[in-house]
C-alpha positions in Angstrom: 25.9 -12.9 -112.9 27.4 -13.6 -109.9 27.2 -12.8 -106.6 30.1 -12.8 -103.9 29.2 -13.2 -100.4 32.0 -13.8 -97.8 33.5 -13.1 -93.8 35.3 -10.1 -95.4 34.7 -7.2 -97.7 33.1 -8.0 -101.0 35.8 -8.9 -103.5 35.2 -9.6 -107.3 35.7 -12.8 -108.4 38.0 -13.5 -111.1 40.5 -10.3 -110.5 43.6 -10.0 -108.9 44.3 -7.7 -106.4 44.9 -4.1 -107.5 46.2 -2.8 -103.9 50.0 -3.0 -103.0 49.4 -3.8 -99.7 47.8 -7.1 -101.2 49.8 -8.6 -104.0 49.0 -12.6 -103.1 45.8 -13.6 -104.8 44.2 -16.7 -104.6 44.1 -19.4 -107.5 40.7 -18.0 -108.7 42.2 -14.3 -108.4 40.7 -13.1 -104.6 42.8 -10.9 -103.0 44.4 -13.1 -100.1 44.7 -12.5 -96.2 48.3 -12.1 -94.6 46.7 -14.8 -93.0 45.5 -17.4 -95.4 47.8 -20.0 -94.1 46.5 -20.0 -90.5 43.0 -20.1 -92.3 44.1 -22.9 -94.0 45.4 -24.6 -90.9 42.7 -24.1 -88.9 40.7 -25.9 -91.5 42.6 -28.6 -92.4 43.6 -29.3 -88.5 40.0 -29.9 -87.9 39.1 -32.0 -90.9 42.3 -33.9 -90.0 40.9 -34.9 -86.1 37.8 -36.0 -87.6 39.0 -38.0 -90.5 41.2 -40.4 -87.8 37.5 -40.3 -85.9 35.4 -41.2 -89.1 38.2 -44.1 -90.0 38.1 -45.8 -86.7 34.1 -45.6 -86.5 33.6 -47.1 -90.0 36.6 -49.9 -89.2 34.6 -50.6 -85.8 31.4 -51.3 -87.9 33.2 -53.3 -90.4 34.8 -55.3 -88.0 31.6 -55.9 -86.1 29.4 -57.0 -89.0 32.8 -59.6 -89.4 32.3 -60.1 -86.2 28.5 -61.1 -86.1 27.6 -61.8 -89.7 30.9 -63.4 -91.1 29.5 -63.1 -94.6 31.2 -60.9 -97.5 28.1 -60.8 -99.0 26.7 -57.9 -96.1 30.0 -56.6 -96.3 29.8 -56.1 -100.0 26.5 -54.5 -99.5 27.7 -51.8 -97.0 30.6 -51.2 -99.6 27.7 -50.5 -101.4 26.1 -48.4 -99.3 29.1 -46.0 -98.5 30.1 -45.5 -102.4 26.4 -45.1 -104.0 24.8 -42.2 -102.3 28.4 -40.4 -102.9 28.7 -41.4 -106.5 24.4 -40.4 -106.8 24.1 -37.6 -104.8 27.4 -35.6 -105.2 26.1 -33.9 -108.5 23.1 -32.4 -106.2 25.9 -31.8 -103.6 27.8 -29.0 -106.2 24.4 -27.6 -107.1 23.7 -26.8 -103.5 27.4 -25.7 -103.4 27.1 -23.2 -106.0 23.9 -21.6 -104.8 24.2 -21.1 -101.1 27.2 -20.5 -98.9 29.7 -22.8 -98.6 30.8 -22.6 -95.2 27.9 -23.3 -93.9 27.5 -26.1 -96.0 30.4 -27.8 -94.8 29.5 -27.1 -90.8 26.1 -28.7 -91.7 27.2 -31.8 -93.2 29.9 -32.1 -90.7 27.4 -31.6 -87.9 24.7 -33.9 -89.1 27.7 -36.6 -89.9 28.4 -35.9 -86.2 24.8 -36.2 -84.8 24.2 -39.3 -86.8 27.0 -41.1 -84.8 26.3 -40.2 -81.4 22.4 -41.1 -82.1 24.2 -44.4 -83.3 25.9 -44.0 -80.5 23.2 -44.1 -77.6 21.3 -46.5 -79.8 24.3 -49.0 -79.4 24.6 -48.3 -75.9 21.2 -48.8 -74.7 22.0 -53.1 -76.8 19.5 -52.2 -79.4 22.5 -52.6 -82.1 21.3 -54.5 -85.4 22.3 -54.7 -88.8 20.1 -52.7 -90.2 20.9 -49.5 -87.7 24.3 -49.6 -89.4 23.3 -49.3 -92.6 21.4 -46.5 -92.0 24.4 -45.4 -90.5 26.7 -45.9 -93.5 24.1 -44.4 -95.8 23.5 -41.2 -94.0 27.3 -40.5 -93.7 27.5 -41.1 -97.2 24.7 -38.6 -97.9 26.8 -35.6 -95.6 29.9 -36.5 -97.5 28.1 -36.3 -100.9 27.3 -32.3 -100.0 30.3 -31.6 -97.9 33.3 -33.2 -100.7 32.0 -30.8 -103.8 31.5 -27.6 -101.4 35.0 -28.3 -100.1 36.7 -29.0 -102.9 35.4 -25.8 -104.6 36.7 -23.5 -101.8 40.0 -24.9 -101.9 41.4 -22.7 -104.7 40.1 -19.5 -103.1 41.8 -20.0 -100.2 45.8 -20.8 -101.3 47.7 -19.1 -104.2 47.7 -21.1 -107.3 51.4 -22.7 -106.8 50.0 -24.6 -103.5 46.7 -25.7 -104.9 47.9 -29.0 -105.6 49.6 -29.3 -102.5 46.2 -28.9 -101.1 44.6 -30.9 -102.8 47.3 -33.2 -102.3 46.3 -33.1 -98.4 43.4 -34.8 -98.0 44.5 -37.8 -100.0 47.9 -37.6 -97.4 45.7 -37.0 -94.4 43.6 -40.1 -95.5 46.8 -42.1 -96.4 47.5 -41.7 -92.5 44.0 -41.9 -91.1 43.9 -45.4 -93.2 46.9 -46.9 -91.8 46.8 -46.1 -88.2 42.8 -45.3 -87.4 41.6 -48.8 -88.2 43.9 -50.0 -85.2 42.5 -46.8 -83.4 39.0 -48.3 -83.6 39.7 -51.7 -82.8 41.3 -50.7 -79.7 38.6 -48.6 -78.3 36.2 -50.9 -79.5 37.7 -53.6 -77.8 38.3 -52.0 -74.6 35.7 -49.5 -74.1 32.9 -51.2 -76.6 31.7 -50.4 -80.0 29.5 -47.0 -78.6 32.5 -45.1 -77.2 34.0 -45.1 -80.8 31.0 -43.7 -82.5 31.1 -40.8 -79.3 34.8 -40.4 -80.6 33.6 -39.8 -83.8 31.1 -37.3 -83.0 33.7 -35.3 -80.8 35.5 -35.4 -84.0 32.9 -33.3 -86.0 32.9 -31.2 -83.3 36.4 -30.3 -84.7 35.8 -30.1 -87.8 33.2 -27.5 -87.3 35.7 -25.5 -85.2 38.0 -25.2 -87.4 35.7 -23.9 -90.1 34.0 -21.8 -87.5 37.4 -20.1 -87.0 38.7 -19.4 -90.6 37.3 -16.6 -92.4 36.1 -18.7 -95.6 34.8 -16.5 -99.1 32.3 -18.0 -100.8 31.0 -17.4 -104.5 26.9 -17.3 -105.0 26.1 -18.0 -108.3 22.2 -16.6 -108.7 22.2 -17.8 -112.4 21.9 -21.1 -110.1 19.7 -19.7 -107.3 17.1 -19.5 -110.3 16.9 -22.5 -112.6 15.8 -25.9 -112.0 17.7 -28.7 -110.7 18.5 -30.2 -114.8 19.9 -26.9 -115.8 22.2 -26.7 -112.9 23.4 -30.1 -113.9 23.6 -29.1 -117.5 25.9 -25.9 -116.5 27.8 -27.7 -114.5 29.0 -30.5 -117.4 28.8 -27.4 -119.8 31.3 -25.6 -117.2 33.5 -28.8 -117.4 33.2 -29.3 -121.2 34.1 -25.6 -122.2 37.6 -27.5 -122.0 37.7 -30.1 -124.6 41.2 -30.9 -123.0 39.5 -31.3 -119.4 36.7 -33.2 -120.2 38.4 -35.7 -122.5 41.2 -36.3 -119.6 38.6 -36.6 -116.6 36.9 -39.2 -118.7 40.4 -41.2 -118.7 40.7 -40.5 -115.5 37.3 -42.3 -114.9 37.7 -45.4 -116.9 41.3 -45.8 -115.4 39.7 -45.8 -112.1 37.3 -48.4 -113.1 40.2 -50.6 -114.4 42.0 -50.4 -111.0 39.3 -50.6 -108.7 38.8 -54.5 -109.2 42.4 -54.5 -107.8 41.9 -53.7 -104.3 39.2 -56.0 -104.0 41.2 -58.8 -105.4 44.4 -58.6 -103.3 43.3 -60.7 -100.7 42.5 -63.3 -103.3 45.6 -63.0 -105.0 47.7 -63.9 -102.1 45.6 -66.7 -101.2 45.3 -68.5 -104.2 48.4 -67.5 -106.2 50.9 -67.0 -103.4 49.1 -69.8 -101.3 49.5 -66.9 -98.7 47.9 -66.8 -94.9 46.1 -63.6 -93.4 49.1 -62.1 -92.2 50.3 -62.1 -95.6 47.6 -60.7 -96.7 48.1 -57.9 -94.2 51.7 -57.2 -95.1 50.1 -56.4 -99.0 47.2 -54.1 -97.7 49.9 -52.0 -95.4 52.4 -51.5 -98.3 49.7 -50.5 -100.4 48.8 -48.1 -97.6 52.2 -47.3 -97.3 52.6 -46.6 -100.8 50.2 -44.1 -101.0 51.2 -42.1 -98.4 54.6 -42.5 -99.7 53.2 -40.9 -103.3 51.2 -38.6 -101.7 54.1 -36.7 -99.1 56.1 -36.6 -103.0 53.3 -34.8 -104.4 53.4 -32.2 -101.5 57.1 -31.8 -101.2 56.9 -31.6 -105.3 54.2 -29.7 -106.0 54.1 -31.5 -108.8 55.9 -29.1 -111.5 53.9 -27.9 -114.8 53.0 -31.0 -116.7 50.1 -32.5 -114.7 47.9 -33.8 -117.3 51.9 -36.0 -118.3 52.0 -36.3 -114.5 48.8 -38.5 -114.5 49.6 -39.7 -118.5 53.1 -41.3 -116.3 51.2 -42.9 -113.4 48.7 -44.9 -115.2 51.8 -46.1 -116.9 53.8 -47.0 -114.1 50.3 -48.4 -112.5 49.7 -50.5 -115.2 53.3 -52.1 -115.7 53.5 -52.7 -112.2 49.9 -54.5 -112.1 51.0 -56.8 -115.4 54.0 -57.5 -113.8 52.4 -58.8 -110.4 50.3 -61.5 -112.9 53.5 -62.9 -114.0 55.3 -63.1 -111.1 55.9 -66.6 -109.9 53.7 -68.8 -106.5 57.2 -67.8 -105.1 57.7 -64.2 -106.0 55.6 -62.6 -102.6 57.9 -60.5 -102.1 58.2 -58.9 -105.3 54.3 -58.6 -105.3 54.7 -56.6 -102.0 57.4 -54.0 -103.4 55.1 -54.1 -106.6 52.0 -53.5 -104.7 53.8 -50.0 -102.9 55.2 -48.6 -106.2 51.3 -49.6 -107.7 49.8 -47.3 -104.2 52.7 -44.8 -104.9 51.8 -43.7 -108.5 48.0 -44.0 -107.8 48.6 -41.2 -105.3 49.0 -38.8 -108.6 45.9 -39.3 -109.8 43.7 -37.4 -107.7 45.5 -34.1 -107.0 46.3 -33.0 -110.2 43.2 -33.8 -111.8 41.3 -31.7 -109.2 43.8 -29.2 -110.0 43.4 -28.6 -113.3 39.2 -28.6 -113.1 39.9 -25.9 -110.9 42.0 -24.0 -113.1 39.5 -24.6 -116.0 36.2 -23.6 -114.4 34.7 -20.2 -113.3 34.7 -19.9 -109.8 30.8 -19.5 -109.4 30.3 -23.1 -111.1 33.0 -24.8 -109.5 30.9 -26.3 -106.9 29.2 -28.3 -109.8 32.0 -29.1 -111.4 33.5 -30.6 -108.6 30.1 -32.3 -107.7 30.1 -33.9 -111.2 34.1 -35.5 -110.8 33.1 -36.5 -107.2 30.6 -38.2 -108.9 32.1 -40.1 -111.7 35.4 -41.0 -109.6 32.7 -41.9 -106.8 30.9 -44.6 -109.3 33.8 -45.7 -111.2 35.2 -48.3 -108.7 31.8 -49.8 -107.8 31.1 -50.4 -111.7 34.7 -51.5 -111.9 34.8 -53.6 -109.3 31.3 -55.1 -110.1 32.6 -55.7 -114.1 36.1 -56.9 -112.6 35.3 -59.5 -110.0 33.5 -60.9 -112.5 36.1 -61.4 -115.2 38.7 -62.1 -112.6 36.4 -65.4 -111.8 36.6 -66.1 -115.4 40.4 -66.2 -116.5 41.7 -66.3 -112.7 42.9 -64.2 -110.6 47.1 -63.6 -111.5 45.9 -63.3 -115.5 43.7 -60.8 -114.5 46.5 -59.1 -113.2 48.1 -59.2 -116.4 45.2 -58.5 -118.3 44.3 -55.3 -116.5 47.3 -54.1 -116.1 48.0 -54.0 -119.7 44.6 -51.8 -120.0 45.7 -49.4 -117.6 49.5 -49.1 -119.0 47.8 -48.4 -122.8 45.4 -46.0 -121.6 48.3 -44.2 -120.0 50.4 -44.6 -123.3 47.4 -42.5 -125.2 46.2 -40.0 -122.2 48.9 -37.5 -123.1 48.7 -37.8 -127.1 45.7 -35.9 -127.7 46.3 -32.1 -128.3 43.5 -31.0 -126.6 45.3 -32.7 -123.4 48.3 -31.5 -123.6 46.9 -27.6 -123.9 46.0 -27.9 -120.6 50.1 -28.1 -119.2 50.3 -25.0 -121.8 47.9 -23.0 -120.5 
């Protein structure tokens, strides 16, 4: 049914290894390399270099649409334009995951993201910058990441023994925790000093490093020709069959989903928060986002150091609890209380760093190797489109009842959803298994 295709000798998918010299298999059961940690380094050192890159390019064009525009509407709209394709396209992403290799997958969308800035690049040099150049921008990035995420994601468990996969998994939400807090600076600085083109060359030379360190690591890769041979519908239709087999999976990833679209309004209303119910400045304002940054770096190094024990379906179950009673309890703090909302926010950032990792984790663990690409494009997808319809559904209710009861409102939402996440059996089977 399958098909393995990889740097080394064929392996079969799904066994462990039988040789003594090789005892350490992968989380999917491949015989792993003495190696597989310098493999994974090379990797994850390149994707690292171009994540700070791609952080201070996007912040450069955020700030200079602020800059020339001053209007949250164009802002919204390049929100837009960075979560859509992602949230559309990331299905087709796993399909194209599953049927061809995924190394090269990677290198390509890494190369085109790379290409696409340094055309940006020469475009923005030579003063022919408009709006409209940097939404093609945004879009086309968007499009790479759609086809890079599920391919990535999928080869993750073949590469690390199953006791570090959520570590791993763990690392690009820590990686992105860091790029977040000190890239945006990054970007500003060089866009400042040295103009808006010399960060979108910076960003190239990044993908140039990411493609390295793929380049370097010997990287399996799982063919599924089931997939090579069926239209695009029945790939999609394996893929949420894949994901489904596990009533327990399913059920959990469509929590996961709706709790996502009951944060997502959050972010987006922070600002407003401190401004109306704080009668906070933009410094203030600041101080929340960087504890909220903070926060999730914070949750995020726990997770690694952690590993995050057995129970990770009660993991998640116990951070949209703790999310929700600390989102309820920012609503009913007092104008005075912006302290409190500060520490609040950074416990909030803290337990939303447990979502992610586990529940990539556990798809892993619950889907065949040769469909995993699908799998994965179908969660990128629905955690991809779950803030946008939140935050679309959220701003507006938040301009109904105001902003602080909001707070309460959806914090109470989150905290029940997390009181009934781990009481279905079918849930907690998959801490069992």
């Amino acid at each position: 049914m399958s098909k393995n295709i990889s740097s080394n000798p064929p392996v079969q998918a799904g066994k462990p290894a039988e040789s003594a010299d090789t005892p350490l298999t992968s989380a999917v059961g491949l015989p792993l390399p003495k190696n597989w940690l310098a493999i994974i380094s090379f990797i994850w050192a390149g994707q690292a270099v171009s994540m700070i890159t791609s952080y201070a390019a996007e912040y450069a064009v955020v700030w200079y649409v602020t800059e020339s525009t001053g209007s949250a509407l164009v802002l919204a709209v390049m929100n837009i334009c960075v979560m859509l394709p992602i949230g559309l396209l990331s299905p087709f992403g796993g399909i194209v995951a599953d049927k061809h290799n995924r190394k090269m997958i990677m290198i390509v969308a890494d190369g085109a993201i790379g290409l696409i800035s340094l055309i940006a690049g020469f475009i923005i040099l030579a003063g022919d910058v408009s709006l409209v150049l940097l939404i093609l921008v945004c879009v086309a990035r968007a499009v790479g990441q759609a086809f890079h995420s599920p391919a990535m994601m999928a080869t993750m468990p073949m590469l690390v023994p199953d006791k570090h996969l959520l570590r791993i998994n763990t690392l690009d939400q820590l990686l992105a925790s860091i790029a977040g807090i000190g890239a945006p600076a990054f970007g500003i600085f060089l866009y400042t000093t040295m103009g808006f083109s010399s960060v979108m060359f910076l960003d190239f030379i990044g993908a140039l490093f990411a493609i390295a360190g793929l380049a370097l690591a010997k990287v399996p890769t799982v063919i599924d020709e089931t997939a090579t041979q069926q239209h695009v519908i029945a790939n999609l239709r394996d893929g949420f069959r894949a994901v489904a087999a596990s009533r327990g999976l399913l059920l959990l990833i469509v929590m996961v989903t709706i709790g996502m679209m009951i944060f997502g309004p959050l972010s987006a209303v922070f600002p407003l928060m401190t401004y109306e119910h704080f009668s906070g400045d933009g410094y203030m304002a600041s101080l929340v986002e960087a504890a909220f940054g903070i926060g999730m770096l914070v949750g995020s190094g726990i997770l690694m150091a952690w590993g995050g024990g057995k129970r990770l379906a009660g993991l998640i179950a116990v951070a949209a609890i703790i999310v929700g009673a600390t989102t309820a309890a920012c609503g009913l703090l007092p104008p005075t209380g912006f302290v409190a909302f500060v520490v609040l926010v950074a416990v909030m950032a803290m337990a939303c760093a447990w979502f992610n990792g586990p529940t990539m984790a556990l798809t892993q663990r619950n889907v065949s190797d040769e469909k995993m690409g699908r799998a994965m494009g179908l969660l990128n997808a629905a955690m991809g489109l779950a803030t946008p319809i939140g935050i679309a559904i959220g701003g507006v209710a938040a301009e109904l009842m105001g902003v602080a009861p909001f707070f309460v409102v959806d914090g109470i939402a989150c905290l029940v959803l997390g009181l009934v996440a781990y009481v279905p059996k079918s849930i907690r089977a998959l801490d069992e298994g």
